[in-house]
Backbone as CSV, one residue per row, in Angstrom:
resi,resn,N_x,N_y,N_z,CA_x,CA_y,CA_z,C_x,C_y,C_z
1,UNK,-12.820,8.479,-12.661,-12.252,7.560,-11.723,-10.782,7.920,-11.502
2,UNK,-9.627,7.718,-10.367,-8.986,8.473,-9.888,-8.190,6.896,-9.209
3,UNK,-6.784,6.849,-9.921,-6.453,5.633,-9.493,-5.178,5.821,-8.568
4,UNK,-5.024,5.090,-8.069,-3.351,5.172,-7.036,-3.100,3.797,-7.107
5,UNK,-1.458,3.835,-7.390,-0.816,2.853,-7.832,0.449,2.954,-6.861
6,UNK,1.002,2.434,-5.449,1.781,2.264,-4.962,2.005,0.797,-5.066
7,UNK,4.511,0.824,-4.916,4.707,-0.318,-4.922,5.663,0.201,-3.979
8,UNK,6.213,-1.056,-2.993,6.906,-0.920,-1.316,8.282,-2.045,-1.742
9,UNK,9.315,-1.237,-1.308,10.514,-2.390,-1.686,10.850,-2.423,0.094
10,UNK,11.004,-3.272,0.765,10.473,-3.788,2.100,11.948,-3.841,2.602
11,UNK,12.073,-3.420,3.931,13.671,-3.680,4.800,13.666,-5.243,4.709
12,UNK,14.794,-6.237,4.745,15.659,-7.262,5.003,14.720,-7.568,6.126
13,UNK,14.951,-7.216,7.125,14.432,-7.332,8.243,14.228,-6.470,9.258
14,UNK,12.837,-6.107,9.940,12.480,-5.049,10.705,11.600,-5.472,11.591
15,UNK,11.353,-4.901,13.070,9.880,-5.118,14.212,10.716,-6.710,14.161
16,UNK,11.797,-6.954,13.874,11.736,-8.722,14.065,11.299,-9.843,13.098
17,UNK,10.833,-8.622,11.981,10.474,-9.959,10.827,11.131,-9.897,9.971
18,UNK,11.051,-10.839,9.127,12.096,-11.024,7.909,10.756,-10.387,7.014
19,UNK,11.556,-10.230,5.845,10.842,-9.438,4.505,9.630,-10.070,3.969
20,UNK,9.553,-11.222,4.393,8.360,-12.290,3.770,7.567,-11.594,4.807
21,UNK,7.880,-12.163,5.959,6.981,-11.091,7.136,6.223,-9.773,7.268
22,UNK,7.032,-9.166,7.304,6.697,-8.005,6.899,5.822,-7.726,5.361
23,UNK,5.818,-8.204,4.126,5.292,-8.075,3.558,3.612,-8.296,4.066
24,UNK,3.537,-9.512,4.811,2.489,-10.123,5.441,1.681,-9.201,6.090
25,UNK,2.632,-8.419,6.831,2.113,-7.579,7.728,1.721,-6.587,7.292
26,UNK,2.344,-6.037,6.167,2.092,-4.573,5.481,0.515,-4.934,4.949
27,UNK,0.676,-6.398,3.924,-0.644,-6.519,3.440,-1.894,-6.552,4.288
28,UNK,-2.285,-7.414,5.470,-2.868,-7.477,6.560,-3.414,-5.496,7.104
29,UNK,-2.286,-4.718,7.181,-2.747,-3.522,7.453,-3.367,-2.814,6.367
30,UNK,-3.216,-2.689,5.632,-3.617,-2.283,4.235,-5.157,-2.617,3.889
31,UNK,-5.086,-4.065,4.425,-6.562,-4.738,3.729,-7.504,-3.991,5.194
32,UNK,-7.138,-3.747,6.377,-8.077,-2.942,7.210,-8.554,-1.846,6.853
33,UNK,-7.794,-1.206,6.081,-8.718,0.205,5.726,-10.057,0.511,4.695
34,UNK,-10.549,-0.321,3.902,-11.720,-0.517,2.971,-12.912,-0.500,4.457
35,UNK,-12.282,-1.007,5.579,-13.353,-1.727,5.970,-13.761,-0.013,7.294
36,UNK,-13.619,0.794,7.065,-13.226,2.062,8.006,-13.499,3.279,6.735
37,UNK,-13.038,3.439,5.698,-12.607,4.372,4.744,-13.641,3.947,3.462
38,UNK,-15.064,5.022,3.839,-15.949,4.681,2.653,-15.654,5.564,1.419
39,UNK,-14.503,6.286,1.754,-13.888,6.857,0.118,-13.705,5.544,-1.227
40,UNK,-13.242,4.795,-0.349,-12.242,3.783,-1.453,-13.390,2.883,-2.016
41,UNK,-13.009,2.609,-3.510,-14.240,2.084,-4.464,-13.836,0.676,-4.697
42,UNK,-12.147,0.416,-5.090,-11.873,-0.349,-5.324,-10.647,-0.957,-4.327
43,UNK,-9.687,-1.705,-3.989,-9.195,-1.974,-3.115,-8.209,-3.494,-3.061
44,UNK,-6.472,-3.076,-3.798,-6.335,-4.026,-4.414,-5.077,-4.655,-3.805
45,UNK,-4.327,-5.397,-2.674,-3.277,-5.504,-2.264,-2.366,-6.617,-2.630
46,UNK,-1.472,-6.904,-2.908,-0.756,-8.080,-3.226,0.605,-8.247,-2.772
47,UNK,0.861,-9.313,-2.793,2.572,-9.778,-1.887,2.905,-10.441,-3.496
48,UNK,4.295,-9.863,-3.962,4.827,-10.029,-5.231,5.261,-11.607,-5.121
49,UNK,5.132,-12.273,-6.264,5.454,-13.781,-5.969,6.183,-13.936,-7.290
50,UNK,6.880,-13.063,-7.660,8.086,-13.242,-9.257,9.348,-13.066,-8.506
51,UNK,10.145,-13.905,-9.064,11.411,-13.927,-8.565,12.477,-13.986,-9.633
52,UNK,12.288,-12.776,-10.339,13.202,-12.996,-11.518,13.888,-11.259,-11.417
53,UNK,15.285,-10.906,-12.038,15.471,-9.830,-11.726,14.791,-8.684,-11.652
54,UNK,14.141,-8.303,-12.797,13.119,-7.086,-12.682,11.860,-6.853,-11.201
55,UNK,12.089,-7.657,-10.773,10.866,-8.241,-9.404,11.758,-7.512,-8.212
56,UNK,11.671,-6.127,-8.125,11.802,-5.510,-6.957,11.490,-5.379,-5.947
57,UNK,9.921,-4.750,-6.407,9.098,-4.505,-4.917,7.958,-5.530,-4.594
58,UNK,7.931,-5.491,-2.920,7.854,-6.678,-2.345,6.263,-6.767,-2.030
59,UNK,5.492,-5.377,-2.200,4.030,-5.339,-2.071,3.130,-4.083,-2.438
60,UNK,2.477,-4.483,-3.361,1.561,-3.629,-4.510,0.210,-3.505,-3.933
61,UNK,-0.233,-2.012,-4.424,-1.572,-1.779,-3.919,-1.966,-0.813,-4.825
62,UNK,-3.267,-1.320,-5.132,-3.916,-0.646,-6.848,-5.516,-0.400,-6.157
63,UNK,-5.716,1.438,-5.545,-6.969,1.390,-5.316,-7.617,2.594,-6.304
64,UNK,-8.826,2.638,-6.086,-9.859,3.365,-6.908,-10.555,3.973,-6.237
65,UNK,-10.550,5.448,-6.608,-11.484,6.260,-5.720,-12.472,6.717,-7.093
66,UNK,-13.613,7.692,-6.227,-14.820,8.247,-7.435,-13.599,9.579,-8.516
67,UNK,-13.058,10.342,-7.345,-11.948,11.442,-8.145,-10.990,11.581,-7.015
68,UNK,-10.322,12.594,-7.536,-9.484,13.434,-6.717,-9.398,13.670,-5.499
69,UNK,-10.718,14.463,-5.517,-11.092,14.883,-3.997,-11.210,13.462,-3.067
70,UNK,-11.648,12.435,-3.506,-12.508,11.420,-2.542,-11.242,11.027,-2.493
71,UNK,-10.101,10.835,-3.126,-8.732,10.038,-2.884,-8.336,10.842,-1.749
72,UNK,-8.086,12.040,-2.084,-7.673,13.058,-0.829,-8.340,13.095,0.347
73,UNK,-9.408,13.067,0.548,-10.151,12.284,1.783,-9.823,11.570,2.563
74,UNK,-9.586,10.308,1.343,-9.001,8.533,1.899,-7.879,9.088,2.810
75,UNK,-6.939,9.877,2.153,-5.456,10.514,2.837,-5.695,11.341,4.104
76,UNK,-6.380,11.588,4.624,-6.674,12.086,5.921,-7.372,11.693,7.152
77,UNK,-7.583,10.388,6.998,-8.219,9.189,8.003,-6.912,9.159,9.165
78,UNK,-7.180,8.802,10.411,-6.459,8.404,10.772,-5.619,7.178,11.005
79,UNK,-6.407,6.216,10.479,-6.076,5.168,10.126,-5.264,4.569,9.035
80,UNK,-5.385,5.286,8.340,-4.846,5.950,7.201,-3.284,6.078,7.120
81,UNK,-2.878,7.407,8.172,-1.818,7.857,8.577,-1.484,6.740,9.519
82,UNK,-2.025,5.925,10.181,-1.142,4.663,11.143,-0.552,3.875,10.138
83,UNK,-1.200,3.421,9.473,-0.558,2.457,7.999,0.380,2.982,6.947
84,UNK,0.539,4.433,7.045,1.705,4.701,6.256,2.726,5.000,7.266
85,UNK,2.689,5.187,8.577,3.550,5.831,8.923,4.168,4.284,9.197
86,UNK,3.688,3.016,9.648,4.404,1.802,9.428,4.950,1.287,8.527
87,UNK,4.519,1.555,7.346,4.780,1.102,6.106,6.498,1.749,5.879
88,UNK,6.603,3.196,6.445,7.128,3.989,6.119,8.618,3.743,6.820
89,UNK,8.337,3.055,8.344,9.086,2.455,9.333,9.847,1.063,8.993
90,UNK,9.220,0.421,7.368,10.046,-1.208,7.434,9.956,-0.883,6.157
91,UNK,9.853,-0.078,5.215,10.266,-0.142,3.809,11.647,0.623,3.546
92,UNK,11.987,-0.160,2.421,13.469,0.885,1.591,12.977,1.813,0.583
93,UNK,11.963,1.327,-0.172,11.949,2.468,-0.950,10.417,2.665,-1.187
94,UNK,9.852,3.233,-2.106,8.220,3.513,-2.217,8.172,3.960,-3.670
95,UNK,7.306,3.759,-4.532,7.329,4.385,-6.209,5.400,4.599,-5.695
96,UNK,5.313,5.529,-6.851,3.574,6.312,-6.806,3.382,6.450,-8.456
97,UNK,2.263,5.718,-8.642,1.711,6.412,-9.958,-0.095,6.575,-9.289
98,UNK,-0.244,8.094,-9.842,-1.522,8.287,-9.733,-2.181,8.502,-11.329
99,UNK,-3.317,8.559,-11.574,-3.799,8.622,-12.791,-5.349,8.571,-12.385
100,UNK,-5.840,9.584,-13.688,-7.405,9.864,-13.819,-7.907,8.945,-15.198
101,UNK,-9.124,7.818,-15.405,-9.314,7.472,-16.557,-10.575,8.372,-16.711
């Protein structure tokens, strides 16, 4: 199993929304792709709701592919590439952990 672990630290404000917004929006796009992309096994999105210093980033996504290859797949949808390249347009920063169990 073949995991990807992205977390999104989100612009102030971007497209007109404030950061709560946008989180909204990031999650909303995110949750469309399971439903298009029969790579993905598992499929996990969340809007961070801790508000204590360590609480950076503003929206987490924990998916599961069969391996490697099928993750790399997921990465070449085009749908795929619409949702990062937005993501990519209203975030400040981005962290990646990938891992095989």
């Amino acid at each position: 199993m073949y995991k990807h672990v992205v977390l999104w630290k989100l612009k102030e404000n971007a497209d007109g929304m404030s950061r709560s917004e946008l989180a909204k929006e990031v999650k909303r796009k995110l949750e469309a792709l399971p439903a298009v992309i029969n790579e993905i096994k598992e499929y996990e999105v969340a809007i961070n709701i801790g508000d204590y210093g360590a609480s950076f980033y503003d929206v987490s996504l924990v998916s599961v592919f069969e391996n490697k290859d099928t993750f790399w797949n997921y990465t070449k949808y085009p749908e795929h590439d619409d949702v990062v390249a937005y993501i990519q347009s209203v975030q400040e920063d981005e962290q990646i952990v990938d891992y095989e169990l």
